[in-house]
C-alpha positions in Angstrom: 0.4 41.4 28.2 0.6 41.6 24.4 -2.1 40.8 22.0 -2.0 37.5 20.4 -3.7 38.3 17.1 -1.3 41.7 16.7 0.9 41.0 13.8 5.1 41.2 14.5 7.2 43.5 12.3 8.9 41.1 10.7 5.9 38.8 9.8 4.2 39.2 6.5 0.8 40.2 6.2 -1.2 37.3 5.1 -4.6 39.1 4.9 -2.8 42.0 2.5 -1.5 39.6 0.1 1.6 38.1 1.5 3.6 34.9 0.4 2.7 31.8 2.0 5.8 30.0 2.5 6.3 26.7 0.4 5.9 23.5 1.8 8.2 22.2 4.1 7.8 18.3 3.7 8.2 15.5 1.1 5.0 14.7 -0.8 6.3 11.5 -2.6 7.6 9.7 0.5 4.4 10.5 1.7 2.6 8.8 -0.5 4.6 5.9 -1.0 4.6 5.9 2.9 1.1 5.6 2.6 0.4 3.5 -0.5 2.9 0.8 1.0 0.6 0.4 4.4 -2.4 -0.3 2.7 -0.5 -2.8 0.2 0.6 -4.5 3.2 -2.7 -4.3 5.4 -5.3 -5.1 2.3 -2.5 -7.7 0.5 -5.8 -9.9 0.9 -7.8 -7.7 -1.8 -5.5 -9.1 -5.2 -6.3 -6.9 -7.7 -6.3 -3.8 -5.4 -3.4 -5.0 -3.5 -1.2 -5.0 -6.3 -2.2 -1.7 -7.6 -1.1 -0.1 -4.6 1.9 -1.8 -4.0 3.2 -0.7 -7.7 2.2 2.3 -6.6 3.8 2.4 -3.6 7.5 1.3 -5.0 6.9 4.2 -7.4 6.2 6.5 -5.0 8.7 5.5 -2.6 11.2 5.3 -5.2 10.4 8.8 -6.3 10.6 9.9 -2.7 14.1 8.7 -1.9 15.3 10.4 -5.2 13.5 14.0 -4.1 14.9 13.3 -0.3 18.5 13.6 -2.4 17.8 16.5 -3.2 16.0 18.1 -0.1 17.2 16.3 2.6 13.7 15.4 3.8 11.7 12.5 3.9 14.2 9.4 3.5 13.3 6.9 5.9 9.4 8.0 4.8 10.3 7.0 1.3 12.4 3.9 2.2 9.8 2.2 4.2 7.7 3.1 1.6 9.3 1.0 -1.1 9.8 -2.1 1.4 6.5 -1.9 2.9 5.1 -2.0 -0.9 7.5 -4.5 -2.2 6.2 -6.6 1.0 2.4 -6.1 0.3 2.4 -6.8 -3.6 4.5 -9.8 -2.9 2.3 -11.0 -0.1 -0.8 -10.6 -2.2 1.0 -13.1 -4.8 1.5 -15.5 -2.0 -1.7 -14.8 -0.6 -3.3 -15.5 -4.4 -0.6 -18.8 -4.9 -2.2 -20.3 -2.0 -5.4 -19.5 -2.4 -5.6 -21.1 -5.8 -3.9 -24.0 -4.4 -6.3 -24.8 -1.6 -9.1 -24.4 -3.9 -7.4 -27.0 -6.7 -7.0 -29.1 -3.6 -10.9 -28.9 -2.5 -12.1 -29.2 -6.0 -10.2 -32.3 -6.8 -11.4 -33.4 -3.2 -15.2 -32.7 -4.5 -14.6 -34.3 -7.2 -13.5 -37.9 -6.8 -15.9 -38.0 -3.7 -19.0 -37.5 -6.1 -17.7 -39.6 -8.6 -17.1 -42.3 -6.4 -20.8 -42.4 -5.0 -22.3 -43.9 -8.3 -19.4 -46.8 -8.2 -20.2 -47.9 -5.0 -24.1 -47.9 -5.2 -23.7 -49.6 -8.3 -21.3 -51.9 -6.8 -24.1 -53.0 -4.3 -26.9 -54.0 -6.5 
């Protein structure tokens, strides 16, 4: 049985001073991966939400043009950009009909307590 902590020959030594090797991954489509979900989970929060969704078509953007180059990380980056795109435009929609419902409700409110005084007036 050989000893698991024994170093191979052909492995550097990482204690002595050896190389760690470079990252392996896509960083950008990472993040924009990442940026998009929570535009599209919090596109309820409108300031935040759009934040993160610029962010996210940045990233994402970024990502697919690094995946060119690497090879890694495309689909990451892609749904990255969509899933950004879909959360800063759903927090717009979210915000359009939110400040339409409230318009509603406030005109509502407002020609039922202005109608009160009319109508006891009307009766005396």
């Amino acid at each position: 049985m050989s000893n698991p902590y024994q170093f191979t020959q052909g492995e550097p030594d990482r204690a002595a001073g050896g190389a760690a090797p470079p990252p392996s991954g896509n960083g950008m489509a990472v993040a924009g991966l990442v940026l998009g979900i929570c535009a599209t989970v919090l596109f309820w929060v409108p300031l935040l939400n759009w934040v993160l969704g610029i962010l996210g078509i940045v990233f994402g953007g970024l990502g697919i043009s690094r995946s060119k180059a690497s090879g890694k990380g495309k689909g990451m980056a892609t749904a990255g950009l969509i899933l950004g795109i879909l959360g800063f435009v759903a927090g717009i929609a979210f915000v359009a009909y939110a400040w339409s419902q409230a318009k509603k409700e406030i005109r509502y409110e407002f020609r039922r307590n202005s109608a009160a005084p009319a109508a006891i007036i009307q009766r005396g």
